[in-house]
N, C-alpha and C positions, 0 to 999 in steps of 0.2 A: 201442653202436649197434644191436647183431641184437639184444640185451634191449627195446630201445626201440621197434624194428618188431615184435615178438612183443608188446606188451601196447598196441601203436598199433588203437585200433576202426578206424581209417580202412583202415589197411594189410589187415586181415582181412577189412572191407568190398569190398578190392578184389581179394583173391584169390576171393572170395564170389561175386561178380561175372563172374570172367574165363569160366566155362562160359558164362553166357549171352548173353555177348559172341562167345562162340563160335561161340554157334550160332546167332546173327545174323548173325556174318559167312559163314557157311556157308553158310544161306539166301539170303543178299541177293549173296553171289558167284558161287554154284550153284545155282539154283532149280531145273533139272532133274534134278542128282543129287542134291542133298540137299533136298529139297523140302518142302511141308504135313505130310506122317508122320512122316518125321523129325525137326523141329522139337520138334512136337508131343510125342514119344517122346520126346527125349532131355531137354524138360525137367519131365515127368513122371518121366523117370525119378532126373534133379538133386533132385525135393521130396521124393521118396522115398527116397534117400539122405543128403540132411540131415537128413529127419526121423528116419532112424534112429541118425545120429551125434546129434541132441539127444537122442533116447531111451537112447543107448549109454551117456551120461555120469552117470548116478546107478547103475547099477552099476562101473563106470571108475572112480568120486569112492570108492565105498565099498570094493573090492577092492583100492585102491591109496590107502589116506587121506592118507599124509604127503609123497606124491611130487608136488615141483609144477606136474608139468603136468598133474595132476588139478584142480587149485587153478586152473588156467587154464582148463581145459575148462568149469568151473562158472561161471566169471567170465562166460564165453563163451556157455553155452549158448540163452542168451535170443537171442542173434546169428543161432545157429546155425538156433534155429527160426521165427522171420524172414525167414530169406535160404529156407526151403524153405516158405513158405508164398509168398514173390516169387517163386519160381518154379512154384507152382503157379496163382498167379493169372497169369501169363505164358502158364500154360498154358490156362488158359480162356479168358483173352482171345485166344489165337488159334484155340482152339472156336466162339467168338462171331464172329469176321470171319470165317473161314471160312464160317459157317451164313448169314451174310451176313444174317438178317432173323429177328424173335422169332417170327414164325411155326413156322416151321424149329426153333428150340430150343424151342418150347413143345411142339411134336410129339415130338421126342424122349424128353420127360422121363419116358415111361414106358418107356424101354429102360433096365434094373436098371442098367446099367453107368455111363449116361449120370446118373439118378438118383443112386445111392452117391456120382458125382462130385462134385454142386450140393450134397447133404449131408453131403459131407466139407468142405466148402467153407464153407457155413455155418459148422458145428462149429469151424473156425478162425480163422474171420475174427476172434472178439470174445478169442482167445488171440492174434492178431497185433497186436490195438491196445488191448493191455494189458501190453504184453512190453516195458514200459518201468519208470524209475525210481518215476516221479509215479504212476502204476497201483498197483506195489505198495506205494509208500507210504497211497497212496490207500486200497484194497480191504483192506489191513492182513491176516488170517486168511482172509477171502474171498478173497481172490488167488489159494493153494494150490487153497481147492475147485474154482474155475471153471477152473484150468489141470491138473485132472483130467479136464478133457473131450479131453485129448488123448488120451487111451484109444481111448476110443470113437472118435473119429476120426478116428485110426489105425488100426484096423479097419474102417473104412468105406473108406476111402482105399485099403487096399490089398485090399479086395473090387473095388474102382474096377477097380484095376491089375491084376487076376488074370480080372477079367470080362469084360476091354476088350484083351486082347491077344491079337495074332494067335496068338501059341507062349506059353499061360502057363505054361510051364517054367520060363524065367526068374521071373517072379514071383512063382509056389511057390518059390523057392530066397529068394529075400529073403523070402518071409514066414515062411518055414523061421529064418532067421537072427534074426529081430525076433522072433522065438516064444522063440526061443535068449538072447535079451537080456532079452525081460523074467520069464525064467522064473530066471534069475541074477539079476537087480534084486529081486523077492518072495523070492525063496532068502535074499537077502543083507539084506534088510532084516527079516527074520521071526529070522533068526541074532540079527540087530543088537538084536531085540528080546526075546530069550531071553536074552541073555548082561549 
């Protein structure tokens, strides 16, 4: 039965979920202490910690090959970068009702931090509605190239999140770690490719 919930997508779907549940019930209970920055904050900071757990897993897959919850993680990952790309359109869709009018956000868009956003944003969209079965059956060798745009941004995105926050100390410390990740992911694959 726990084998059956571990390889259930629904089950993972809704632990995927339960943060931003969270922080709706949060907001919608407490609007005074937990309010618009918070919201906003915490689920920016949700799409950038999935995004780093899908990034985590092609070094994970290759430093652990025969272990199988490496084998799960890979199954997974396409999930994974899905649910942080849902949560960052969560997070701009509550950018946009807060600005309340395209006035207001077309004004912005020359604030770097505001910009890196809408452009990390782009950058994802056309990897979140290709992060399916039919996609890559579809795209066949093409697939791999266009879902190398997660590089980029993922660099853009956490320019976003180091630009845009009150204390980017926090931020420096994840992009400290995601530097940490994919500098083992090149290591390991460069090895993979010597030996």
């Amino acid at each position: 039965m726990l084998k059956a919930a571990a390889n259930s997508r629904p089950a993972l779907w809704l632990v995927l979920v339960l943060p931003g549940l969270w922080i709706a019930w949060r907001w919608i209970a407490t609007p005074q202490l937990y309010g618009y920055g918070h919201a906003i904050g915490d689920s920016g900071d949700w799409a950038a910690w999935l995004l780093m757990a899908t990034l985590a897993v092609t070094p994970l897959r290759l430093m652990f090959r025969k272990q199988d919850w490496t084998i799960w993680l890979m199954r997974r990952r396409r999930d994974l970068g899905v649910a942080s790309f849902a949560y960052a359109l969560a997070h701009t869709v509550m950018y946009l009702i807060r600005k309340g009018s395209p006035e207001f956000v077309f004004a912005e868009l020359s604030t770097p931090y505001i910009l890196a956003g809408w452009i990390a944003l782009a950058l994802f969209l056309p990897l979140a509605i290709t992060s399916n079965d039919f996609s890559v059956r579809r795209l066949k060798r093409s697939w791999k190239r266009l879902h190398r745009l997660v590089y980029p941004a993922t660099i853009v995105a956490f320019l976003h999140w180091v630009w845009s926050a009150f204390d980017p100390t926090t931020a420096w410390i994840h992009v400290g770690i995601l530097a940490a990740i994919e500098i083992v992911r090149v290591a390991l694959q460069q090895r993979q490719r010597v030996t």
